[in-house]
mmCIF file of the C-alpha atoms, coordinates in Angstrom:
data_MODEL
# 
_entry.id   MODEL 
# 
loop_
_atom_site.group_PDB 
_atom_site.id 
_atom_site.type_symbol 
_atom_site.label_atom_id 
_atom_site.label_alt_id 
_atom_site.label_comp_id 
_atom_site.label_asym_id 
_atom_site.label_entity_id 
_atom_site.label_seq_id 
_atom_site.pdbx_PDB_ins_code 
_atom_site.Cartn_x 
_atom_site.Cartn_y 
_atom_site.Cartn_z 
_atom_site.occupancy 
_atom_site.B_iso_or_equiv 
_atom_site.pdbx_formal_charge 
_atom_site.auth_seq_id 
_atom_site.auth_comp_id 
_atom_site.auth_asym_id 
_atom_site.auth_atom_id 
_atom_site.pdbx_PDB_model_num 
ATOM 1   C CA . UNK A 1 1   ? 3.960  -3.126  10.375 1.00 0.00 ? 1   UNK A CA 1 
ATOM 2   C CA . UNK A 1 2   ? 5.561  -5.463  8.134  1.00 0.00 ? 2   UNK A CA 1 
ATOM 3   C CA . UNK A 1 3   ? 8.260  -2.714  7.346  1.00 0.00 ? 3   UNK A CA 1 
ATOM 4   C CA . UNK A 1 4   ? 8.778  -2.562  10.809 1.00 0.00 ? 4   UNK A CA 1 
ATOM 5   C CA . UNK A 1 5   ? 9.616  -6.574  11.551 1.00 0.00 ? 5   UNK A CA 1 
ATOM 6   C CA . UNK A 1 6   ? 11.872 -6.005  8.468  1.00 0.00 ? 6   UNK A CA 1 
ATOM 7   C CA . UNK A 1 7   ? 13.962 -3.557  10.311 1.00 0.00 ? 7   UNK A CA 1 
ATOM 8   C CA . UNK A 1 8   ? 13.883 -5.345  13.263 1.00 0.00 ? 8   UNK A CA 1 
ATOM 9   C CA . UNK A 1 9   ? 15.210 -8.647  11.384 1.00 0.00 ? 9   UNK A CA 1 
ATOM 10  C CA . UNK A 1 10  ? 17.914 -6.334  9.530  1.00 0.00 ? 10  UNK A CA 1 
ATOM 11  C CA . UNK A 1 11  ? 18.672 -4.498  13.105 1.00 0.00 ? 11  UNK A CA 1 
ATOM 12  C CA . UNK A 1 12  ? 19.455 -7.906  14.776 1.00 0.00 ? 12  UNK A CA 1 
ATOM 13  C CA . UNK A 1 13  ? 21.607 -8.972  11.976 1.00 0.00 ? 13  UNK A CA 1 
ATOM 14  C CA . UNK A 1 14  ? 23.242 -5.573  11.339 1.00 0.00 ? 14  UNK A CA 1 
ATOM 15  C CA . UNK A 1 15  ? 26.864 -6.952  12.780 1.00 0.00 ? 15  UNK A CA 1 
ATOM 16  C CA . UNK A 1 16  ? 27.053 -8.483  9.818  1.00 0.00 ? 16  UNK A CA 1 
ATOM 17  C CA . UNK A 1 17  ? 26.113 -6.586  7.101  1.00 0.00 ? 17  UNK A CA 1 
ATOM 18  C CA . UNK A 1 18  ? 28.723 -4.180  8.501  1.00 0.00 ? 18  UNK A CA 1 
ATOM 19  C CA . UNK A 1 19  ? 31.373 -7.165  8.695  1.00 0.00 ? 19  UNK A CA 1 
ATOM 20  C CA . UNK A 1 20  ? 30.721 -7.210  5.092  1.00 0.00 ? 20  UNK A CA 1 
ATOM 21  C CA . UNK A 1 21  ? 31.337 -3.316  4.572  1.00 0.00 ? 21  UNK A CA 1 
ATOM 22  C CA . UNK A 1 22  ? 27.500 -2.597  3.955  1.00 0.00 ? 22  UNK A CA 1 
ATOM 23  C CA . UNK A 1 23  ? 25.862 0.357   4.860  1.00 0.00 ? 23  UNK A CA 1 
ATOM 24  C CA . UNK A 1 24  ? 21.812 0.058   5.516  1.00 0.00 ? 24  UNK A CA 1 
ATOM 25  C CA . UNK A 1 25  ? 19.993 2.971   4.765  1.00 0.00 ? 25  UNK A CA 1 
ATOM 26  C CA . UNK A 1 26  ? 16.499 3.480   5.536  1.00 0.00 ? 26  UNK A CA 1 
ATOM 27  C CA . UNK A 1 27  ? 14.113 5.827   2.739  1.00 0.00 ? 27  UNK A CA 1 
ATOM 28  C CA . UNK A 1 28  ? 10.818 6.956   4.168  1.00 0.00 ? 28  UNK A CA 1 
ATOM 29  C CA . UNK A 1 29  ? 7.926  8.840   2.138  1.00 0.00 ? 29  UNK A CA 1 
ATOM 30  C CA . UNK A 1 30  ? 6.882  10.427  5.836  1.00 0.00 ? 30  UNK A CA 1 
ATOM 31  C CA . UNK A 1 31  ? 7.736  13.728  6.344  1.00 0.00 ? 31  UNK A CA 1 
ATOM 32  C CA . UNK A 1 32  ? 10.565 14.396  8.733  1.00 0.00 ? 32  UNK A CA 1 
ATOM 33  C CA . UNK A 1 33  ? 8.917  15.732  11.858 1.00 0.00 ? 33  UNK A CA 1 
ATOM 34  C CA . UNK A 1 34  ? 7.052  12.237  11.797 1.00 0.00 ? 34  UNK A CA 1 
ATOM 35  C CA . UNK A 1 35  ? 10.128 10.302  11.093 1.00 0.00 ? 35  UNK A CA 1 
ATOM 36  C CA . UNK A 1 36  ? 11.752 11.910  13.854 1.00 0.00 ? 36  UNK A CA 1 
ATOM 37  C CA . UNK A 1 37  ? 8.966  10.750  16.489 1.00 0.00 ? 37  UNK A CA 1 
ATOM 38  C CA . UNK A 1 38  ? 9.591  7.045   14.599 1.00 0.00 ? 38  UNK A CA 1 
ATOM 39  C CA . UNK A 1 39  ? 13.406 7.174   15.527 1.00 0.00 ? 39  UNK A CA 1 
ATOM 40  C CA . UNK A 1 40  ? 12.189 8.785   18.998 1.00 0.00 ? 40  UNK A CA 1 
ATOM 41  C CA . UNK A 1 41  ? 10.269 5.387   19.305 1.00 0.00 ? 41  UNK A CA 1 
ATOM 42  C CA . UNK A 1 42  ? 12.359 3.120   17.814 1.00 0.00 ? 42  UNK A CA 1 
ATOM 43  C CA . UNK A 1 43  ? 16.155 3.881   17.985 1.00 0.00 ? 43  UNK A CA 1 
ATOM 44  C CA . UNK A 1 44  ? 16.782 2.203   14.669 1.00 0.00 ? 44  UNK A CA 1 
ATOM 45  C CA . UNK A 1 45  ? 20.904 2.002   14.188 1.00 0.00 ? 45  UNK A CA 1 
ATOM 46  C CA . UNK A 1 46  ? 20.295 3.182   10.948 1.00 0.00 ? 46  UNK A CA 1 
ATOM 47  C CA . UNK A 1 47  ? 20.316 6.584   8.645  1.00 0.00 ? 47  UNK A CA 1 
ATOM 48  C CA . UNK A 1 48  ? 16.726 7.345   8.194  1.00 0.00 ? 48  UNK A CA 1 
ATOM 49  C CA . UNK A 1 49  ? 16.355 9.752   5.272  1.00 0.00 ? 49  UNK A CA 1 
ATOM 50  C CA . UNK A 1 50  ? 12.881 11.311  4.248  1.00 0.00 ? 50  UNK A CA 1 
ATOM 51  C CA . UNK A 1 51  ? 11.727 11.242  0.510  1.00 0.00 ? 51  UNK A CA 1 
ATOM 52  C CA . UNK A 1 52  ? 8.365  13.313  1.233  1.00 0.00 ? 52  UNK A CA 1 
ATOM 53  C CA . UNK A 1 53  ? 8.445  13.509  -2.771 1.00 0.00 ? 53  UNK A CA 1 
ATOM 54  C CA . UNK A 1 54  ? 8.810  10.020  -3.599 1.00 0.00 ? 54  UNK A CA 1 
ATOM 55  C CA . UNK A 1 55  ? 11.541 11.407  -5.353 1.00 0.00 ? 55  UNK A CA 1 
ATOM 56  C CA . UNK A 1 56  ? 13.779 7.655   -4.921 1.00 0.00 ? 56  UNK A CA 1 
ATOM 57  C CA . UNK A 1 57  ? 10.511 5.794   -5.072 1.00 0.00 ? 57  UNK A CA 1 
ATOM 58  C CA . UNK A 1 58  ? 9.842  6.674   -8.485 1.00 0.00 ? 58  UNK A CA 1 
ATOM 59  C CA . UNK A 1 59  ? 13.327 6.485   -9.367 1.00 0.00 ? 59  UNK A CA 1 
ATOM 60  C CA . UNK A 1 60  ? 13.976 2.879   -8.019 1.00 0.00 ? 60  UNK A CA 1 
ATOM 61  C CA . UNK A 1 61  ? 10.299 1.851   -9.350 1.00 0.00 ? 61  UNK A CA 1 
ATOM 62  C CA . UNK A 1 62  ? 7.992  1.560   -6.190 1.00 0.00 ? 62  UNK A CA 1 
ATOM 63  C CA . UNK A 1 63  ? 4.592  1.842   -7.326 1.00 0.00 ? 63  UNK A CA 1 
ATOM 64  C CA . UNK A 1 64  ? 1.463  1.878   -4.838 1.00 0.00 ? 64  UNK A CA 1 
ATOM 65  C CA . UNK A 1 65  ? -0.256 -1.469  -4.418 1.00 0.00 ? 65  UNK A CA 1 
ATOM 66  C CA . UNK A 1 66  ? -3.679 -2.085  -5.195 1.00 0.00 ? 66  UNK A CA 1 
ATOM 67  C CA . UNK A 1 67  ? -6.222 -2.412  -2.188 1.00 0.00 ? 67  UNK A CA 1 
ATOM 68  C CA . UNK A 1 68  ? -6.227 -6.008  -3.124 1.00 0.00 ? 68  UNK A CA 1 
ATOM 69  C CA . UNK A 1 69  ? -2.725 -6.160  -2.291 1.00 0.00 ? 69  UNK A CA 1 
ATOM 70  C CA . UNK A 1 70  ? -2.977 -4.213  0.531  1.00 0.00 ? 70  UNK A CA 1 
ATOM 71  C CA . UNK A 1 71  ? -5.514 -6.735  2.010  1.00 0.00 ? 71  UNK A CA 1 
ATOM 72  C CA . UNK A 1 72  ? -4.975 -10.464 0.412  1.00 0.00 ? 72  UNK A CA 1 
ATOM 73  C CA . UNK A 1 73  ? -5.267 -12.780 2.721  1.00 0.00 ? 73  UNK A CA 1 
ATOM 74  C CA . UNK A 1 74  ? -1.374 -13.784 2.401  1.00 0.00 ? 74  UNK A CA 1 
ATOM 75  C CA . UNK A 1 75  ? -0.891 -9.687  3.901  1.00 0.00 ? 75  UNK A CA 1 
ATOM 76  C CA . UNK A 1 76  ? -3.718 -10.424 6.396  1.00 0.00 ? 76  UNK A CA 1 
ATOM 77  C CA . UNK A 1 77  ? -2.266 -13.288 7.902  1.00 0.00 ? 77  UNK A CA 1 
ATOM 78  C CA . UNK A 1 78  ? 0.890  -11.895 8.229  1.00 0.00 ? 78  UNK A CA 1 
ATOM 79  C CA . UNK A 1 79  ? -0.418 -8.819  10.294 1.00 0.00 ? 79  UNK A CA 1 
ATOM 80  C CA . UNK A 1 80  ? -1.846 -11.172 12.326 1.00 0.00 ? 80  UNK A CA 1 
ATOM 81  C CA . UNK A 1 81  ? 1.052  -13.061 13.233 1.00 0.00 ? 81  UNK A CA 1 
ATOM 82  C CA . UNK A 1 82  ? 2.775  -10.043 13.980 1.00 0.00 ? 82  UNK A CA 1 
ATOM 83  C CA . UNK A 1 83  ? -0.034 -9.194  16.174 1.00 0.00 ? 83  UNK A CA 1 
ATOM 84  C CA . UNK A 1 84  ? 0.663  -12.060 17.764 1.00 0.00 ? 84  UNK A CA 1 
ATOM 85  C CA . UNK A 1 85  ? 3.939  -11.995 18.037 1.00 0.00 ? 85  UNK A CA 1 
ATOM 86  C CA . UNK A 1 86  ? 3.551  -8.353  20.676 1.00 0.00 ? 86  UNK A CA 1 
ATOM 87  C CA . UNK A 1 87  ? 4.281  -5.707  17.554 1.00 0.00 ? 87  UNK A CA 1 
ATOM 88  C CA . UNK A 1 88  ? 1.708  -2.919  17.539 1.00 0.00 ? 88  UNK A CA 1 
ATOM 89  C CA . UNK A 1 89  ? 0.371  -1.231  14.040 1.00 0.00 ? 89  UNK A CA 1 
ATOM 90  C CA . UNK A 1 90  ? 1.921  2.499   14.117 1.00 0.00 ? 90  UNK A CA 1 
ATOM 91  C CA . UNK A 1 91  ? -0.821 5.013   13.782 1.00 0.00 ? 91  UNK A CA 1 
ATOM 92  C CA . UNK A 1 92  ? -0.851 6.044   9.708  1.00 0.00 ? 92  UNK A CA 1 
ATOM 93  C CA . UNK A 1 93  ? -1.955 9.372   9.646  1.00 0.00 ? 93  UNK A CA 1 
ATOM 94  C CA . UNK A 1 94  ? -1.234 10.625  6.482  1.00 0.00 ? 94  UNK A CA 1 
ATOM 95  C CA . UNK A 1 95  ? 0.914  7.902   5.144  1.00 0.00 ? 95  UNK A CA 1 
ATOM 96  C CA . UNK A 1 96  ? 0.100  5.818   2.060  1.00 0.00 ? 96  UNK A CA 1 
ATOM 97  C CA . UNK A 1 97  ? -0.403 2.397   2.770  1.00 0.00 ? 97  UNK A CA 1 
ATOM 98  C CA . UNK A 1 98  ? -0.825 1.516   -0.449 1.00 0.00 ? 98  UNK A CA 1 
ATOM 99  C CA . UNK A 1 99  ? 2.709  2.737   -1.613 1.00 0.00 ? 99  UNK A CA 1 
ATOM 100 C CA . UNK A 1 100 ? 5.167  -0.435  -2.084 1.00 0.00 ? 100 UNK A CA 1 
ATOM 101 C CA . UNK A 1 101 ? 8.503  -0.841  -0.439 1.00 0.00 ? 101 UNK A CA 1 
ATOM 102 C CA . UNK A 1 102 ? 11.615 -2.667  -1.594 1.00 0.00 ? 102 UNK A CA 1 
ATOM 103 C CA . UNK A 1 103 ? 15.236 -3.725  -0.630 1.00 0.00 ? 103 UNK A CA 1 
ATOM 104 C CA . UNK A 1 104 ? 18.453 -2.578  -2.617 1.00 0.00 ? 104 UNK A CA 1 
ATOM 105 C CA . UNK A 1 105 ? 22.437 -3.195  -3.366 1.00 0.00 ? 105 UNK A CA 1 
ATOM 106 C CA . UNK A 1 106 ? 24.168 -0.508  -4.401 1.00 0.00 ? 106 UNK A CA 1 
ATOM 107 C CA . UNK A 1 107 ? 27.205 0.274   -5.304 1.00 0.00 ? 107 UNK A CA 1 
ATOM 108 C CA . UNK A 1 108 ? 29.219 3.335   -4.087 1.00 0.00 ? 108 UNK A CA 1 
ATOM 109 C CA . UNK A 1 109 ? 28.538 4.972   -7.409 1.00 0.00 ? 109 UNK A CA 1 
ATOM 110 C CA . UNK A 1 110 ? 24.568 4.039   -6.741 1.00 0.00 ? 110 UNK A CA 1 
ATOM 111 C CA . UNK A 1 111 ? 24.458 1.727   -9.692 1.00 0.00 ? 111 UNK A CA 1 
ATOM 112 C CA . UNK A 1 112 ? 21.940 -0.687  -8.454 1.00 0.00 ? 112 UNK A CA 1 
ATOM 113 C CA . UNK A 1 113 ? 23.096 -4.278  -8.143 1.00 0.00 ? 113 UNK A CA 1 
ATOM 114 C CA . UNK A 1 114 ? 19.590 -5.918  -6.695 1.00 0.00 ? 114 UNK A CA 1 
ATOM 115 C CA . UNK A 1 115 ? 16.376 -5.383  -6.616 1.00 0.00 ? 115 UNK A CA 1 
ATOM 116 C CA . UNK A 1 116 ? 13.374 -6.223  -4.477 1.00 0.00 ? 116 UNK A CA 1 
ATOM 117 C CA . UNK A 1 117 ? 10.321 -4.594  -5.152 1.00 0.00 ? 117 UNK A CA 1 
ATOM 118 C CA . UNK A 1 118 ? 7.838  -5.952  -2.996 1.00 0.00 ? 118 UNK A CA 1 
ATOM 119 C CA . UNK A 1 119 ? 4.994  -7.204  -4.578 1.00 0.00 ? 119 UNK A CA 1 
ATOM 120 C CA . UNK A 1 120 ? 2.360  -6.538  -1.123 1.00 0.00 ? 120 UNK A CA 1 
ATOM 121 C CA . UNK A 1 121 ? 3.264  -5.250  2.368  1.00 0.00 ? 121 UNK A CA 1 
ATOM 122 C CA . UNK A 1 122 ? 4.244  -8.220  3.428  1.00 0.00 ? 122 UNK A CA 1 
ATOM 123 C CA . UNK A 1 123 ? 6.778  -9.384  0.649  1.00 0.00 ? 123 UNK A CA 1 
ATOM 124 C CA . UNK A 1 124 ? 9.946  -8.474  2.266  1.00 0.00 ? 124 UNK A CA 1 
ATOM 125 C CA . UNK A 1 125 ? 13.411 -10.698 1.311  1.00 0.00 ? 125 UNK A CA 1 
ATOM 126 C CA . UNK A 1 126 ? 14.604 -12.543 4.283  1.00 0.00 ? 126 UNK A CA 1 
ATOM 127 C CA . UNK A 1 127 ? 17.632 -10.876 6.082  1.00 0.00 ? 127 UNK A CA 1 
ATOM 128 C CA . UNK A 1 128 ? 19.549 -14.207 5.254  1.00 0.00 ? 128 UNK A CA 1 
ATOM 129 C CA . UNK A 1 129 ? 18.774 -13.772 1.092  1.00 0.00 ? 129 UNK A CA 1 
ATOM 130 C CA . UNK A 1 130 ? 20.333 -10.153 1.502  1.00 0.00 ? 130 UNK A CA 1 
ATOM 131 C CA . UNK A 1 131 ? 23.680 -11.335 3.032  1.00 0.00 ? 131 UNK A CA 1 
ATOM 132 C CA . UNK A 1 132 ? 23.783 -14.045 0.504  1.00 0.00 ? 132 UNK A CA 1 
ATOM 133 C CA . UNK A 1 133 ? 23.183 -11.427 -2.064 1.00 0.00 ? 133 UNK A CA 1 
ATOM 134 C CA . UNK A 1 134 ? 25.801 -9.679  -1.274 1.00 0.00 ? 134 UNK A CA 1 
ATOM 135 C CA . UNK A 1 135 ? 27.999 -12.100 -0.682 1.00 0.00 ? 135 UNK A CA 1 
ATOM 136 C CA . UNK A 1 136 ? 27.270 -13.281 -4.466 1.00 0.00 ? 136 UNK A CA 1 
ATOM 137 C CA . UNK A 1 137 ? 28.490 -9.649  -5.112 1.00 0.00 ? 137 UNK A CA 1 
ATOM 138 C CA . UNK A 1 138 ? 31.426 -9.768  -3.425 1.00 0.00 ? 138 UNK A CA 1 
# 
């Protein structure tokens, strides 16, 4: 659910990363007939690619969160204010809830120019610390 505000935050803002010439791509463990129901549902404006393998997860360093993680009371209270805020938990089936997420800069040759590896599911960078980030870049 966290993952999901994320998007939304990025999908608001995503005028401007394109006025800055950035692409956002969205990587997804979920196999693709399940990511194709998520786009069904939620239209994001994005490339949504499926990495059933982990393939990129291992290669950019996502590692899966310990259940303490998972459930500290910073992540807890977090879910709740989503909660709150009208967002509904997506049904996990088979997912991993335990494997971390992160934000990245690449270049056009994929050489990676920042990293965020989120620490719990709730450790996301702000959609205004990416566009200064790339800015910085610039």
């Amino acid at each position: 659910m966290p993952c999901q505000a994320h998007l939304g935050e990025v999908q608001a803002r995503k005028a401007e990363f394109e006025r800055r010439g950035v692409a956002v791509v969205i990587v997804s463990f979920a196999e693709p007939d399940r990511l194709l129901h998520y786009q069904e549902q939620h239209r994001w404006p994005f490339p949504i690619l499926a990495d059933p393998q982990r393939t990129a997860y291992h290669a950019f360093d996502l590692r899966r969160l310990s259940w303490l993680r998972v459930f500290s009371p910073g992540t807890l209270m977090r879910y709740a204010k989503l909660l709150r805020a009208g967002l509904k938990p997506q049904a996990h089936g088979h997912d991993d809830i335990r494997q971390s997420g992160g934000d990245f800069l690449l270049d056009r040759s994929g050489k990676v120019l920042f990293a965020h590896r989120s620490r719990d599911p709730a450790d996301r960078p702000t959609v205004e610390a990416l566009l200064s980030q790339i800015d910085r870049l610039a």
